[in-house]
N, C-alpha and C positions, 0 to 999 in steps of 0.2 A: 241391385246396387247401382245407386249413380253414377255418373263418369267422374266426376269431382270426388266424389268418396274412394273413387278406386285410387285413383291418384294419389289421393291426400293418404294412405292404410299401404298402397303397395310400391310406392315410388321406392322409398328409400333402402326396403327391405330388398327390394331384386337391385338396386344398383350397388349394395353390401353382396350381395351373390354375386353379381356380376366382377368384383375386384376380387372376390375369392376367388373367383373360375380361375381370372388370371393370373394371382398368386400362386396357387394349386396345381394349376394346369399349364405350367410357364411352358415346357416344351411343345406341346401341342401347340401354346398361339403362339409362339416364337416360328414354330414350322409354317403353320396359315400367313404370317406377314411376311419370311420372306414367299412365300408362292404369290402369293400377293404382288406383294415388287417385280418376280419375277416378270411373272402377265403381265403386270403397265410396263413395263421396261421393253420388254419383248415382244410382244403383241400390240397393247390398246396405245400408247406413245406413237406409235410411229406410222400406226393406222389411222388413229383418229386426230392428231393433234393437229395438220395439216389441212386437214379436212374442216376443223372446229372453224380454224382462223380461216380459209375457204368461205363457208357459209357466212362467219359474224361479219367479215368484211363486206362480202356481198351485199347483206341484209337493207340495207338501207337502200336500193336500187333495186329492189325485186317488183314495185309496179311501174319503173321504168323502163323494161324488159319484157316485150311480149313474145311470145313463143308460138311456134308457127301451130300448135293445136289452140292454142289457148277458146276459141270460138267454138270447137267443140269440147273440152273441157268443162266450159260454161253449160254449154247442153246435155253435157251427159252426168257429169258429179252435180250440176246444180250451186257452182261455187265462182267467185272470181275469178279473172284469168291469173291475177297474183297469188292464187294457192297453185296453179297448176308450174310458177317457178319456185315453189317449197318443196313442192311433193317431185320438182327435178333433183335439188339440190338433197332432199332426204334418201333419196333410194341410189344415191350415188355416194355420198356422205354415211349412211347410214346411220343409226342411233348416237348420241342424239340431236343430228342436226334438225332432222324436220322437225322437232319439236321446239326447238330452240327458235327457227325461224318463223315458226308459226305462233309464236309467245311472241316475235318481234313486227310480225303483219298486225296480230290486235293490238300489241301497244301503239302503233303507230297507225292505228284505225285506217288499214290497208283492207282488212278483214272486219264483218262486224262480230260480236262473242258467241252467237250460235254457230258460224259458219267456222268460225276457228276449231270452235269444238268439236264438231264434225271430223273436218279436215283432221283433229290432232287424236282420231282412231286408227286412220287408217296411210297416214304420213311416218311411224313407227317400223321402221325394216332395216338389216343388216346388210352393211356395203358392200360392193364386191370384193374390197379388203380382205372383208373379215371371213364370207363368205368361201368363196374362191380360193383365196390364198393361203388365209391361213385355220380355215378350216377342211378345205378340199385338197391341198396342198401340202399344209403343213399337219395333217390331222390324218388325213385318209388316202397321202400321197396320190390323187389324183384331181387336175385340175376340169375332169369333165363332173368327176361330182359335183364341185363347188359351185358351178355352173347351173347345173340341177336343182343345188339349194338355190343359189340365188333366185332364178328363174318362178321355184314354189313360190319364196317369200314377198319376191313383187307381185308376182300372181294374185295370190292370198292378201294381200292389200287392196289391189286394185279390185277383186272382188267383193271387199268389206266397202272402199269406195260406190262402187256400183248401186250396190243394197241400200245404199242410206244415200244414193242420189234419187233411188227410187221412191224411198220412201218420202222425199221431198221433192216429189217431181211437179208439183203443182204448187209449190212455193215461186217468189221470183229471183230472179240473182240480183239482189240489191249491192247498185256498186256505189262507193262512196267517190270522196272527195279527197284529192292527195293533200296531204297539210303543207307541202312547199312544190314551188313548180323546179324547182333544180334541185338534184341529188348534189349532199357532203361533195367534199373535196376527196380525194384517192389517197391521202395522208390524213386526214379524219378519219376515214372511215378503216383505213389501216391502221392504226393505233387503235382506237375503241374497239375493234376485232380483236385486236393481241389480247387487250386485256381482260375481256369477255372469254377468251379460249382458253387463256391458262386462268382461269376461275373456275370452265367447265370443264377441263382436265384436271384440277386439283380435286373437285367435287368426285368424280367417276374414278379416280383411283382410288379416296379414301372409302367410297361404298365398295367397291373392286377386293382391297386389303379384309376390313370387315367383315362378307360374307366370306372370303376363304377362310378365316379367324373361324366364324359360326361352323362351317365345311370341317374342319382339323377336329374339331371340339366334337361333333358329332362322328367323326370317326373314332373317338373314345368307347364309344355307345356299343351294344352287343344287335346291331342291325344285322339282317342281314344282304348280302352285298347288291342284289337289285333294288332293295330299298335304299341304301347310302347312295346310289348311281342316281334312282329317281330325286332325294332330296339336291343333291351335286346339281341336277338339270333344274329346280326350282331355284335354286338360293344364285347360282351364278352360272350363265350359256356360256361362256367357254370353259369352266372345268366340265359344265353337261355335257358339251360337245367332246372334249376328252374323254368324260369317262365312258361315251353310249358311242364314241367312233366305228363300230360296226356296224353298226343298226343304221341306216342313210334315211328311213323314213323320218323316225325316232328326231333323227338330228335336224332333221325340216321342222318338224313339230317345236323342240327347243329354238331354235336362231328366229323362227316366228313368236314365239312366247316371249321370250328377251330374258326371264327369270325374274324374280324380284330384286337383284340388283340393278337392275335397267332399270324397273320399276321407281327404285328410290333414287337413281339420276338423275330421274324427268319431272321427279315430284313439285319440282322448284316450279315449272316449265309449266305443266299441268294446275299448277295452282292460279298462276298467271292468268293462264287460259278460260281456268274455270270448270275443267272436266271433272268430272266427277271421279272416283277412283275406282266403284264396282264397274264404272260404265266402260272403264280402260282397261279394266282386266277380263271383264268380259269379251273384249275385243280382240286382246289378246289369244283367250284361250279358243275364242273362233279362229283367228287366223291361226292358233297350231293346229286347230282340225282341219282346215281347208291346204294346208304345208303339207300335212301328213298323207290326206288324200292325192292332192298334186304329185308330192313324191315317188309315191306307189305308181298311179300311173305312166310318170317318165319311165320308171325304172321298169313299166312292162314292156313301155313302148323302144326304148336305151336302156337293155341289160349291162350293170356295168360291176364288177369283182368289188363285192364288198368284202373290205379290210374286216380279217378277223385281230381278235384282240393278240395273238403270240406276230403275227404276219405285219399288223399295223407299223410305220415306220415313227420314229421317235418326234413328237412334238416340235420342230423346229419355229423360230423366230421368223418374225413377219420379214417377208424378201420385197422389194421392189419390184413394180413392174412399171414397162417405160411408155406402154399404151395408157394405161391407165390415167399413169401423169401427162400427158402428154395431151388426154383427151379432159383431165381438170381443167390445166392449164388454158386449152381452147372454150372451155367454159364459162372459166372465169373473166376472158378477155372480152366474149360475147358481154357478157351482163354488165363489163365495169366501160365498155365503149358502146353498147346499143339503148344509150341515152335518146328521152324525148324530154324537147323544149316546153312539149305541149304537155298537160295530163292525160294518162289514156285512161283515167276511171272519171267518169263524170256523172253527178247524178241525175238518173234520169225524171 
């Protein structure tokens, strides 16, 4: 059957099931939307908003900013030195900055569209936020777990990096042409930031609410409970993270994979880009194998008391930490004063 015909035969009849679920089934999506609210209120808000407006600000100055690797960057991914301030700002930020930033290098032909694409497999990782705090922390009450994850999830990126700089290693690093010799004004580029950050917070809550809605409704289902625990880790990584909080490999494997609600955040970002979607979830599900393996080996190397499910401590809200900010904040100071008069991409 065609894709046109499927459309045209089964649109209307599943979006008639889809308003009876939610007639029929009020209590269950009433319980998914507030859990929903809760997460972005609790967690994704206060992790990521700061961070979004972080990056979009930035964005406009990222190949005005070279970075003391950036020479071997170029030698070893095979890319710009202006992906190696994405892939800073993504593993700091975590989902979905680098994606975001990396959609804003090729509109801004900072990047050319293969090299974006590239870069937008393995610029995809969970911040220490989320990571650390409030998955190591707030999940597994321990902040050397989170640690552990983080450490896999960079890993497992910069490994997928590796592999497809190899596989490009006899390509050249084609650098381009800056389109203006001066970077926006710091009141430009902080407003067009706000506004850019609460469009991608408003976007990541609504997928956020959504797949806990799908989560609630399939706990109606007669699964049984390692199967509702594995779909929980597919449709959204922090109830996976909740619900697999014992397992520490397991939970490398998910905050690498992102779930298919990351998936549908980045979809904007991705299309931008130009990647392809089996190409990104297969990138995906390598880096939860390469998480999972990482994991294992820390945890041979750093035995650390995995939380069982009666012992685990209660889900707490993302808490502040004053390094962390402290080390944004010098971040951010670097990139928005380590201005050049000159261009530093010029073609060769």
């Amino acid at each position: 059957m065609k894709k046109n015909t499927f459309v045209k035969v089964f649109t209307f009849p599943l979006l008639l099931a889809a308003a009876a679920t939610i007639v029929f089934c009020s209590a269950a999506v009433k319980s998914g939307v507030q859990e929903g609210l809760q997460l972005c209120g609790e967690t994704l808000i206060p992790s990521l908003f700061l961070f979004l407006c972080l990056c979009n600000t930035a964005s406009p100055y990222l190949p005005f900013s070279r970075l003391p690797f950036s020479t071997a960057f170029e030698s070893i991914f095979r890319l710009p030195a202006a992906a190696g301030t994405v892939l800073t700002f993504a593993y700091i930020g975590g989902y979905p900055a680098g994606e975001i930033l990396c959609a804003a290098s090729l509109e801004n032909a900072w990047l050319q569209p293969k090299q974006a694409q590239r870069l937008s497999l393995f610029c995809c990782a969970g911040g220490p936020a989320f990571c650390i705090l409030a998955v190591g922390e707030g999940m597994c009450g321990s902040r050397s777990i989170g640690i552990i994850l983080y450490v896999c999830n960079i890993l497992s990126q910069l490994c997928i990096g590796l592999g497809l700089g190899f596989l490009h290693r006899k390509e050249p690093v084609c650098k381009v042409d800056l389109l203006y010799e001066q970077p926006p004004t710091f009141s430009t580029a902080l407003c067009s930031g706000m506004q850019a950050s609460i469009r991608a917070m408003l976007s990541i809550c609504g997928y956020v609410i959504v797949f806990c809605v799908f989560g609630e409704l399939l706990r109606l289902c007669a699964f049984p409970a390692a199967v509702q625990k594995a779909i929980s880790a597919v449709l959204e990584v922090t109830t996976g993270c909740a619900a697999l909080q014992h397992n520490i490999p397991f939970l490398a494997a998910i905050i690498n994979f992102g779930g298919l609600s990351v998936f549908f955040q980045l979809r904007q970002y991705l299309l931008k880009i130009g990647t392809r979607p089996f190409r990104f979830l297969l990138s995906r599900l390598v880096s939860a194998a390469l998480g999972y393996g990482f994991c294992r080996a820390f945890l041979w190397l750093f035995p650390q008391a995995v939380p069982t499910m009666a012992a685990a401590p209660p889900w707490r809200a993302f808490s502040v930490s004053a390094p962390l900010s402290a080390l944004l904040v010098f971040s951010f100071a670097v990139f928005i004063l380590d201005n050049k008069k000159e261009p530093l991409f010029t073609r060769e």
